[in-house]
C-alpha positions as CSV (number, residue, x, y, z in Angstrom):
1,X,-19.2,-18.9,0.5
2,X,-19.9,-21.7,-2.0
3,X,-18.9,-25.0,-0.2
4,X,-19.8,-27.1,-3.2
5,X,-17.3,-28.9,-4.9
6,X,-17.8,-29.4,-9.1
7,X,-19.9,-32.0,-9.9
8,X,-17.6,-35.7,-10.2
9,X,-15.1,-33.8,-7.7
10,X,-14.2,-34.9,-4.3
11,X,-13.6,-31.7,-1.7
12,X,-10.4,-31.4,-0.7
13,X,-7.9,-29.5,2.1
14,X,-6.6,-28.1,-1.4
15,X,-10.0,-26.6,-2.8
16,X,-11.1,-25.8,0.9
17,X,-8.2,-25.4,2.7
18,X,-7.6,-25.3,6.5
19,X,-6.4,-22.7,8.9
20,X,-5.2,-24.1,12.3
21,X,-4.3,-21.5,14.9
22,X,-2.7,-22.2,18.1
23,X,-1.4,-19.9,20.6
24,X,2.3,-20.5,21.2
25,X,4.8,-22.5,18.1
26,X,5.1,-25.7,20.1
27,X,1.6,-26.0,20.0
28,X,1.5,-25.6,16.0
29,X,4.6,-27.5,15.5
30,X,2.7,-30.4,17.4
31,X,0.1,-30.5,14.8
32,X,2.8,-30.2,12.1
33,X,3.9,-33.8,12.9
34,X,0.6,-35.1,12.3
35,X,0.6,-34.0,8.9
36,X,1.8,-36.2,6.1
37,X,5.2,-35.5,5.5
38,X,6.1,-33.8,8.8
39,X,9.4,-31.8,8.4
40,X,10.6,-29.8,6.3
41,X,8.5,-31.0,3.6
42,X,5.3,-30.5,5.4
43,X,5.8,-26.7,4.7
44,X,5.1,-25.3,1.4
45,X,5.8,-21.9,2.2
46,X,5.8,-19.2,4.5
47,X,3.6,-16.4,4.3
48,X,4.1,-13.0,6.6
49,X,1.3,-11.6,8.4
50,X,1.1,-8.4,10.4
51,X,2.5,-9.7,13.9
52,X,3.7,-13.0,12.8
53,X,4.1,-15.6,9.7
54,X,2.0,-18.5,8.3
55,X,2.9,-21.8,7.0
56,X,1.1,-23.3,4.6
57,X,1.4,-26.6,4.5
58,X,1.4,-29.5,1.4
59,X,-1.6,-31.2,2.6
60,X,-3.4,-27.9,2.6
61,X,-3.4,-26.9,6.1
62,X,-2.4,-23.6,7.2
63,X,-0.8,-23.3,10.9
64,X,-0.9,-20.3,12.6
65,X,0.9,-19.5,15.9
66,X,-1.7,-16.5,17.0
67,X,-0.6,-15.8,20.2
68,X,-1.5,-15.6,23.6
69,X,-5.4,-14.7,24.9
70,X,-8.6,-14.4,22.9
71,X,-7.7,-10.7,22.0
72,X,-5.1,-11.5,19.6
73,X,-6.2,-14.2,18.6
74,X,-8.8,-12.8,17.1
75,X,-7.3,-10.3,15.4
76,X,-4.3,-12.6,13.5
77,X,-6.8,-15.0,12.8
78,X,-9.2,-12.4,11.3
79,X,-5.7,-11.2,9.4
80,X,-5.2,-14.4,7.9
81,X,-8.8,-15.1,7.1
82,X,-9.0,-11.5,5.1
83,X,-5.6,-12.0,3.4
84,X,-6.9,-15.5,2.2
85,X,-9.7,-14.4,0.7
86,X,-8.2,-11.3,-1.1
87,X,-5.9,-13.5,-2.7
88,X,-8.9,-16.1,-3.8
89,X,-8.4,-19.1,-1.7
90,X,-10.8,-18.8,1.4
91,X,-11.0,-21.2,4.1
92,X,-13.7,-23.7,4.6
93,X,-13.2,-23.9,8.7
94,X,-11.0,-22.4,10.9
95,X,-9.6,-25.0,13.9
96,X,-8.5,-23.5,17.2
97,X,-6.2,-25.8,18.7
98,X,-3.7,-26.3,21.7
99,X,-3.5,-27.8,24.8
100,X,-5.6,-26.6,28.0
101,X,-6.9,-27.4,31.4
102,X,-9.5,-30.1,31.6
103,X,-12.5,-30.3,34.9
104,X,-11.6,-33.2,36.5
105,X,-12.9,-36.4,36.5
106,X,-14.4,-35.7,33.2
107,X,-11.6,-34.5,31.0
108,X,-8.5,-36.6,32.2
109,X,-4.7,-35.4,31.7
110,X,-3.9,-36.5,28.3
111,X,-7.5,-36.5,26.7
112,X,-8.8,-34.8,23.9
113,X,-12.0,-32.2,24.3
114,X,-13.8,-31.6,21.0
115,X,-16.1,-28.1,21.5
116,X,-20.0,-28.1,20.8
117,X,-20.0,-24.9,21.9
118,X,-17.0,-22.5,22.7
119,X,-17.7,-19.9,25.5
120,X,-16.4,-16.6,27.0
121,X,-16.8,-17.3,30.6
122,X,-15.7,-14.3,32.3
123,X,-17.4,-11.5,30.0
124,X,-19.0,-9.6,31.1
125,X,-20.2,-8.0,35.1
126,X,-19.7,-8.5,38.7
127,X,-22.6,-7.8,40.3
128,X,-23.9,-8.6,44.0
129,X,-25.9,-11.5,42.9
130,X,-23.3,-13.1,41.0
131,X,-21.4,-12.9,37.7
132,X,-24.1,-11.5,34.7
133,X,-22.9,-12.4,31.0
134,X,-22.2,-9.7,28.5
135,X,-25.7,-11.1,26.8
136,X,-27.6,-10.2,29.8
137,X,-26.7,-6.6,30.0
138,X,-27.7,-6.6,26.2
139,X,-24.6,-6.8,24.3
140,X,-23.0,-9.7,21.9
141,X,-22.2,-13.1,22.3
142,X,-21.2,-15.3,24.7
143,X,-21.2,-18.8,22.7
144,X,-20.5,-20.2,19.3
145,X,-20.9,-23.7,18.3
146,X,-19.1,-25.4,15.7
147,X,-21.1,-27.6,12.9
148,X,-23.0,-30.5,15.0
149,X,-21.4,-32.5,11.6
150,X,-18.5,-31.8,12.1
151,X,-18.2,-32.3,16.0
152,X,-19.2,-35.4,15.6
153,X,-16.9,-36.7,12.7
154,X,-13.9,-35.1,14.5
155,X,-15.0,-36.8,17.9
156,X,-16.0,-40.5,16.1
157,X,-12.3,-40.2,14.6
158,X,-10.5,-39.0,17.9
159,X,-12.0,-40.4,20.6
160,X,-12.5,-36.5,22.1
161,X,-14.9,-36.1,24.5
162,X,-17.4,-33.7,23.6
163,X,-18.9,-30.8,25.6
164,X,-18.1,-26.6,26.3
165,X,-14.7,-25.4,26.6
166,X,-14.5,-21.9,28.0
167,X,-12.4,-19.5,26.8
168,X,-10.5,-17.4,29.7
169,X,-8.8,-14.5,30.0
170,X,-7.6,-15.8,33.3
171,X,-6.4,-18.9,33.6
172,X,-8.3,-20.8,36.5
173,X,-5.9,-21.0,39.7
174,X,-8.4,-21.8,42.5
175,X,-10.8,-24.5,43.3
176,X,-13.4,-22.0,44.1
177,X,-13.3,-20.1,40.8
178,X,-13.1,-23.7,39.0
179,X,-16.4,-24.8,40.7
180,X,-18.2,-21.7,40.0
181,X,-17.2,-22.0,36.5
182,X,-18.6,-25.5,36.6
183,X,-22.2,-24.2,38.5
184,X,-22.3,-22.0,35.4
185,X,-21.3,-24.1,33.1
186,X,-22.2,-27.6,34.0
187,X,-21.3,-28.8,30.5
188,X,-17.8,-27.6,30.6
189,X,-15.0,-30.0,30.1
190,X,-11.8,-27.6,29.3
191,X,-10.5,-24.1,29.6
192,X,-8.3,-22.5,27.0
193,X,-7.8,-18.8,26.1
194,X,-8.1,-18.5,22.4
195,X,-11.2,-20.4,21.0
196,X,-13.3,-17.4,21.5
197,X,-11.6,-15.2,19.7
198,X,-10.6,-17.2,17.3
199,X,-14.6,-18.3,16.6
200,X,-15.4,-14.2,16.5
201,X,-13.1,-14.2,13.7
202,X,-14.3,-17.1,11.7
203,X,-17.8,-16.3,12.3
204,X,-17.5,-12.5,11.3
205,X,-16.1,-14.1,8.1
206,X,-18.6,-16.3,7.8
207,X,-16.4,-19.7,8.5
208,X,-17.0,-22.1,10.4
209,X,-15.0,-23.4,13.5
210,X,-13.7,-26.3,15.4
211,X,-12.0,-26.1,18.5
212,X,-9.9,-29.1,19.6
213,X,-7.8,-29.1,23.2
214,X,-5.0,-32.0,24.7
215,X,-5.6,-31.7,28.3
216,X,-2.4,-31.1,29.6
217,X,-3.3,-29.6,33.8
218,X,-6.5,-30.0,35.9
219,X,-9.0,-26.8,36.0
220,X,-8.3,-25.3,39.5
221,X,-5.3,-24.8,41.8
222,X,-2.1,-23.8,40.3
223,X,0.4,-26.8,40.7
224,X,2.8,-27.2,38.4
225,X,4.2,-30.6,38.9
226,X,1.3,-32.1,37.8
227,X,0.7,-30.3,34.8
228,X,1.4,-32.6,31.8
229,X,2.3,-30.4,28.8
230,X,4.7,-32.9,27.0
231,X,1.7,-35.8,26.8
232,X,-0.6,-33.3,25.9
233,X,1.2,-32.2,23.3
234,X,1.9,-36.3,21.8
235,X,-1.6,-36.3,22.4
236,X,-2.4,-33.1,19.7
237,X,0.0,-34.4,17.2
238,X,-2.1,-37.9,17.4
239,X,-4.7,-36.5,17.6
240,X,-4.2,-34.3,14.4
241,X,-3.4,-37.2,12.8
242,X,-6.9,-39.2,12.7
243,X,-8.5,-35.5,12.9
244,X,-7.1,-34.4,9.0
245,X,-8.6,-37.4,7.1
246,X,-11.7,-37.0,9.2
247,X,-11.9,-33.3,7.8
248,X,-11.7,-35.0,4.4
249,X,-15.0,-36.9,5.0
250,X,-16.8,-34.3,6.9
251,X,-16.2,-32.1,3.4
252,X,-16.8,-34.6,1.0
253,X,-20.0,-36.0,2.7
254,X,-22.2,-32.9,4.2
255,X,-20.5,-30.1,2.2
């Protein structure tokens, strides 16, 4: 894909335009505020997809709500990505965004979490000795990593920490499986369960990805009264809000 912009020509969401997936509407509609004009001008249209509906936005930003678990997100993402470029108007980065659980004391409640690299961590086999990535038995990928550029634009404009955030297909509900995710992954930081398939998508496109997560309940038991989903979400939507005009600069700089 040509990333160049004409000569004298700034890049733009417009001539590179955005595709934001998220699992669930409030998630999306959480990053709709963020956008200039949030409302009911922020949508431009509606677009229907096999197993849902995309809106594409003014500022050239397309939210997609692409369901639950790395599966299907995968597949409406890759939808989208193939329906944009049949009509002539590929993306220049796919975003994987939501709220998630965060390791504690490294990803408090209400933080944002920036991925350098987005991981499947439970692909793969049990064996005696321990869990064995898909990678080891001699299949695919385990790990994707967004542009180093881009990372660190998104996370200068943010304030996100930076570091892994697993993909799941299981949400963590024990302290023992959330400290053997951290021995395997000592650079974790959060847990979702859509980047992954969402970066197989992008990156059997050719696209690049970003995945961006608003802590909203510590990685490990189940306890629902301190799960924070409502600040999590405030934090997306302000978080989306510094992240757009970052975007801007990350295209207009290194692409």
């Amino acid at each position: 894909m040509d990333l160049q912009a004409e000569e004298g020509e700034g890049l733009t969401t417009e001539s590179l335009p955005v595709l934001v997936a998220t699992a669930v509407p409030v998630e999306r509609d959480a990053v709709a505020r963020a956008l200039p004009g949030a409302g009911t001008d922020a949508v431009a249209g509606e677009i229907r997809l096999p197993g849902g509906s995309l809106c594409r936005t003014a500022t050239g930003f397309d939210l997609l709500a692409a369901g639950v678990g790395p599966a299907l997100a995968a597949a409406r993402v890759a939808g989208a990505l193939t329906a944009a470029a049949l009509a002539g108007r590929p993306y220049g980065l796919v975003v994987s965004a939501g709220i998630g659980g965060g390791f504690q004391p490294d990803a408090p409640l209400g933080s944002l979490v920036v991925a350098d690299a987005i991981t499947v961590a439970d692909l793969g086999a049990e064996t005696a000795d321990g869990f064995l990535p898909v990678t080891d038995l001699g299949f695919g990928t385990v790990t994707h990593h967004p542009p180093e550029s881009v990372v660190r634009v998104v996370s200068e404009a943010t304030g996100a920490r930076t570091g892994t955030i697993l993909t799941v297909s299981t949400v963590t509900g024990t302290a023992a499986r959330a400290a053997a995710l951290r021995a395997r992954h000592p650079g974790a930081l959060a847990e979702g369960m859509e980047g992954f398939g969402v970066a197989e998508a992008a990156a059997a496109h050719g696209v690049p990805v970003l995945e961006i997560r608003a802590v909203s309940n510590p990685v490990g038991p189940r306890d629902r009264a301190a799960w924070r989903i409502g600040d999590a979400l405030t934090a997306l939507t302000e978080g989306f809000g510094k992240l757009a005009p970052a975007l801007e600069s990350w295209k207009a700089h290194d692409h």
